[in-house]
C-alpha positions as semicolon CSV with decimal commas, in nm:
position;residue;x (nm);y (nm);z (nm)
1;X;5,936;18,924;26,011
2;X;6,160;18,847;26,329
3;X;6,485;18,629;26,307
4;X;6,365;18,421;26,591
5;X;6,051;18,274;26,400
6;X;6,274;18,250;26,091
7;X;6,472;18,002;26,314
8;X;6,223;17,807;26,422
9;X;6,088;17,715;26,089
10;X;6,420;17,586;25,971
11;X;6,480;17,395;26,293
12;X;6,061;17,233;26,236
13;X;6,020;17,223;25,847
14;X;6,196;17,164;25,516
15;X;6,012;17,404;25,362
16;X;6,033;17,800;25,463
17;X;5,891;18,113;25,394
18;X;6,126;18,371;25,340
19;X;5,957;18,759;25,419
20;X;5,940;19,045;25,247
21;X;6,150;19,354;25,356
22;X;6,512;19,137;25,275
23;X;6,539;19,214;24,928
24;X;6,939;19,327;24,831
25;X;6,854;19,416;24,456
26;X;6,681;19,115;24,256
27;X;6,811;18,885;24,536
28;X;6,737;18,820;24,873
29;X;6,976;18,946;25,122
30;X;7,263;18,663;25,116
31;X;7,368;18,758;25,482
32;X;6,968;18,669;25,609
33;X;7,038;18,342;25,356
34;X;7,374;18,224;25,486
35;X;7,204;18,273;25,845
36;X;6,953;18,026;25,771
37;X;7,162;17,784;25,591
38;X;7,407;17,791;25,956
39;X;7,085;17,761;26,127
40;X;6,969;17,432;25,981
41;X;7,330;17,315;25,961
42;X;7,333;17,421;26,330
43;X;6,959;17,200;26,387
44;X;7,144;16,883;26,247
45;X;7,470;16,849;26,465
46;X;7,323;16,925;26,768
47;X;7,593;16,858;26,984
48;X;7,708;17,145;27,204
49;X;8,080;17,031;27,238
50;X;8,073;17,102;26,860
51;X;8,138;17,438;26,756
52;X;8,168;17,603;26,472
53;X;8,523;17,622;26,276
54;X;8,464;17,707;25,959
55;X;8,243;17,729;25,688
56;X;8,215;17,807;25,306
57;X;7,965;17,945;25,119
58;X;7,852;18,001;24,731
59;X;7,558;18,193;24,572
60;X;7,486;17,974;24,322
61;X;7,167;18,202;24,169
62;X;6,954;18,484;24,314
63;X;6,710;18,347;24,585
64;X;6,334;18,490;24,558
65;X;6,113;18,600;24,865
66;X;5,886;18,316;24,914
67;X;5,924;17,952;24,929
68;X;6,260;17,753;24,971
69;X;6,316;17,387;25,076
70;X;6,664;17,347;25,278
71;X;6,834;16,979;25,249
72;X;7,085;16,882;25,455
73;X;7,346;16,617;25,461
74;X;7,652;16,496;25,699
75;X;7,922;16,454;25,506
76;X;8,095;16,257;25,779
77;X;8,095;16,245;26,121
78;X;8,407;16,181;26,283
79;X;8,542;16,195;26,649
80;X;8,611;16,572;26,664
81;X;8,502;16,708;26,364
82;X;8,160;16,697;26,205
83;X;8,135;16,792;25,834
84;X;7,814;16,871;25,665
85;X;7,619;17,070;25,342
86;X;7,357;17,255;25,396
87;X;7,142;17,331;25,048
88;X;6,859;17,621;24,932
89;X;6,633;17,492;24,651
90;X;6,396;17,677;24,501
91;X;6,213;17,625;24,170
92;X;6,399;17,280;24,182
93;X;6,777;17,399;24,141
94;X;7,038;17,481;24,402
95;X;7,089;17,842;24,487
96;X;7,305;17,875;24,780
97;X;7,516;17,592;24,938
98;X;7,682;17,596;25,253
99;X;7,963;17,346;25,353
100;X;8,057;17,365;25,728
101;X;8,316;17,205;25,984
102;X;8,202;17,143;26,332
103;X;8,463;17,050;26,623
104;X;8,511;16,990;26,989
105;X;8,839;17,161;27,166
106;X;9,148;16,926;27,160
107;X;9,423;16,956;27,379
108;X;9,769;17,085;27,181
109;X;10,136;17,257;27,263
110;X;10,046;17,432;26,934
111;X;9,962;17,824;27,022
112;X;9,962;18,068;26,803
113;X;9,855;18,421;26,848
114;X;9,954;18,602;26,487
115;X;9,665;18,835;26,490
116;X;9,538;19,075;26,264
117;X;9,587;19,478;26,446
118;X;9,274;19,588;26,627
119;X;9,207;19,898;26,418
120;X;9,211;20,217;26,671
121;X;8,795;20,404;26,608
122;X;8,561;20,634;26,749
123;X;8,301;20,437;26,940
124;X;7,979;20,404;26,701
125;X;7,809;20,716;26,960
126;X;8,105;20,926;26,792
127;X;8,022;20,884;26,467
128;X;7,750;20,941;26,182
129;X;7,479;20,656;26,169
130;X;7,385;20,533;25,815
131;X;7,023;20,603;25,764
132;X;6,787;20,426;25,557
133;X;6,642;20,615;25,246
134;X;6,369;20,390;25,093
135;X;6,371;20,391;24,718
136;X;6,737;20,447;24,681
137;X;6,888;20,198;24,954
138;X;6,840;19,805;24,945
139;X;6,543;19,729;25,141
140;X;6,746;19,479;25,344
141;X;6,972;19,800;25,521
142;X;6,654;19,936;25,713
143;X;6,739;19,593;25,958
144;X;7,068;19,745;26,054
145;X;7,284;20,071;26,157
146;X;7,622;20,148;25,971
147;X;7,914;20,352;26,085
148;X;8,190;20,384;25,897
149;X;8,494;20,507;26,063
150;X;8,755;20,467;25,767
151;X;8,767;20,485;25,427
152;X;8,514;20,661;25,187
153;X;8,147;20,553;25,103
154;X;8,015;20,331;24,849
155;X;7,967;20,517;24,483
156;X;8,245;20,793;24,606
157;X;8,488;20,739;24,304
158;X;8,767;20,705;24,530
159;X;9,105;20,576;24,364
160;X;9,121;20,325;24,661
161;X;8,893;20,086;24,793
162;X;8,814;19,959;25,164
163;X;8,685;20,050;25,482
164;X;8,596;20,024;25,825
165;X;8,327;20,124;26,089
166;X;8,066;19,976;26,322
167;X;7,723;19,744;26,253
168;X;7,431;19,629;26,462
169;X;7,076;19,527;26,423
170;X;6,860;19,864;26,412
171;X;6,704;19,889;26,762
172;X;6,337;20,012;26,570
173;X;6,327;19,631;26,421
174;X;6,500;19,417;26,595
175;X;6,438;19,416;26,992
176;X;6,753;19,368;27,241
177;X;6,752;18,982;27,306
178;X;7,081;18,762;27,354
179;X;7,287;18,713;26,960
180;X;7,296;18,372;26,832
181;X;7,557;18,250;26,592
182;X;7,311;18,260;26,267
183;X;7,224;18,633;26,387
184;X;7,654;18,727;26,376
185;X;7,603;18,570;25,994
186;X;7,308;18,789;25,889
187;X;7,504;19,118;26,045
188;X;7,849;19,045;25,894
189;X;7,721;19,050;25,584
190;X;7,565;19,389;25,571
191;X;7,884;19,545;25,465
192;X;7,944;19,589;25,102
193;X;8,237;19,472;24,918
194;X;8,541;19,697;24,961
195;X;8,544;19,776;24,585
196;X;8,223;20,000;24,596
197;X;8,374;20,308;24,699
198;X;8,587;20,338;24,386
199;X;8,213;20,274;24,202
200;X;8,124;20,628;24,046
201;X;7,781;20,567;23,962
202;X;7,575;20,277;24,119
203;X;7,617;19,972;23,957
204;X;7,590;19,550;24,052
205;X;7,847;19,382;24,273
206;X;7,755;19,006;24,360
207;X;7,941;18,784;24,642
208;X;8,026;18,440;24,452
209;X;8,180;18,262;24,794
210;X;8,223;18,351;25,106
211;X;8,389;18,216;25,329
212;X;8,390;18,211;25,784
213;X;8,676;18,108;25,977
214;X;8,521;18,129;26,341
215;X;8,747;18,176;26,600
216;X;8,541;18,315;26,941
217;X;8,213;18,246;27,084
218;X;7,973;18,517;27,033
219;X;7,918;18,700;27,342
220;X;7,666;18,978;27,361
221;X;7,285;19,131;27,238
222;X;7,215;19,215;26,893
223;X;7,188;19,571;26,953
224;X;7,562;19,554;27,040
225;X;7,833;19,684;26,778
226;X;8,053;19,506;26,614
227;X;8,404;19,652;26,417
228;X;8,480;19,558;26,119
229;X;8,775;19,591;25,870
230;X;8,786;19,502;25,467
231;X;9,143;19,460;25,228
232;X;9,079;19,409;24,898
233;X;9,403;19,205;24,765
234;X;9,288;19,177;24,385
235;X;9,087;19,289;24,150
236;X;9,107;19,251;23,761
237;X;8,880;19,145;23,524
238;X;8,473;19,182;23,681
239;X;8,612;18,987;23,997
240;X;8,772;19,087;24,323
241;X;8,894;18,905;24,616
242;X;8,935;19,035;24,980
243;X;8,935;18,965;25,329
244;X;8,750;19,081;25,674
245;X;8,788;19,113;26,011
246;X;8,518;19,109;26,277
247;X;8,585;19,254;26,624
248;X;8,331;19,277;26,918
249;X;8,353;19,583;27,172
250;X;8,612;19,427;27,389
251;X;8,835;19,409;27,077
252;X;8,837;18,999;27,048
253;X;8,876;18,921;26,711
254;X;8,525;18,721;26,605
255;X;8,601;18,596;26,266
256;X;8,811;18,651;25,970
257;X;8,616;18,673;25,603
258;X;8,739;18,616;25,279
259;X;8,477;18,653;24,947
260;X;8,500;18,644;24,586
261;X;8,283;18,942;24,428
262;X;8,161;18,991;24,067
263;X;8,212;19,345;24,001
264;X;7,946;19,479;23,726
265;X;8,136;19,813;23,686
């Protein structure tokens, strides 16, 4: 199923069908689940001068194909800033909440440009695509293309983790049409945690929280490609922690990522 009808029910209807095709192991895909939770949240402020700061995000439990209600509720609503939770039920308990900040532009002598270094790649046309192998790849990859640029692969039993490369819709699924901000939350997602290349043998890794700082507007199509970088920081215990950053083609930096991962391995 297209994002765009996917949209519209959760702008119309409480309840939603999520499609087959998403799956990410015995879950749905949580990047195609935080973009619906940003799309209702996104339904409910309607108010253009709004835009998005930040949000945070927990997988509560594994989300089924099928049925979900979404409930919504503004936390407060205040001159600038509009705060709100966005919640998927299923089988009446909470699976996924999503708690986002909304905010017009204020005037301030505060300006600070501290910025994370625009990693130096290939263009994506210079490197290896990703391609989907059904059977032995989550179902939810054949939606996008993958290049990765630095770092090893996932399952490589390298003695360090992280990586970098390139992501976009896959052309074959998803036709050329103008991104929308729920669409940048379904495609940052695709990456795996920057752990999984010092895997061995495949084995689970869940995202607990995640979290979106937001910082410029989406400009593009979702057949464009976007950079990416991961740093894990810790990792000890079944859990890591790490952060991300998401560049478009001109090199503005999108968003910054952090996530908490249970590590099965």
């Amino acid at each position: 199923m297209a994002l765009l009808p996917l949209y519209q029910q959760v702008e119309q209807q409480e309840w939603i069908d999520i499609p087959s095709g998403w799956l990410q192991g015995r879950t749905v895909f949580g990047g195609l689940i935080a973009g619906l939770l940003l799309q209702k949240a996104l339904s409910v402020v309607q108010d253009a001068a709004k835009q998005l700061l930040s949000c945070n995000i927990t997988f509560v439990g594994p989300v089924q194909q099928g049925q979900a209600r979404l409930s919504a509720e503004v936390l407060r609503e205040g001159k600038s800033v509009t705060s709100l939770e966005v919640r998927l039920w299923q089988d009446d308990a909470v699976q996924t909440i999503l708690i986002a900040s909304f905010g017009t532009q204020r005037d301030s002598r505060i300006h600070v440009q501290n910025l994370a270094q625009v990693p130096d790649y290939p263009t994506a046309e210079q490197l290896d695509k990703t391609f989907y192998l059904e059977g032995l790849m989550p179902e939810c990859l054949q939606h996008f293309e993958l290049c990765w640029a630095e770092g090893s692969y996932p399952m490589a039993g390298s003695k360090v983790p992280d990586f970098g490369g390139w992501a976009r819709f896959a052309p074959s699924l998803h036709p050329n049409r103008e991104m929308q901000l729920a669409d940048l939350f379904v495609l940052m997602d695709v990456w795996p945690p920057g752990v999984l290349p010092m895997f061995k043998i495949p084995a689970p890794a869940s995202s607990l929280t995640w979290q979106i700082t937001y910082l410029q507007p989406i400009v593009g199509q979702i057949q464009d490609w976007l950079k990416y970088k991961v740093v894990t920081e810790y990792a000890e215990h079944g859990y890591s922690t790490e952060y991300a950053h998401v560049w478009d083609q001109q090199n503005r930096l999108i968003a910054v990522l952090r996530q908490t991962v249970a590590v099965f391995a």
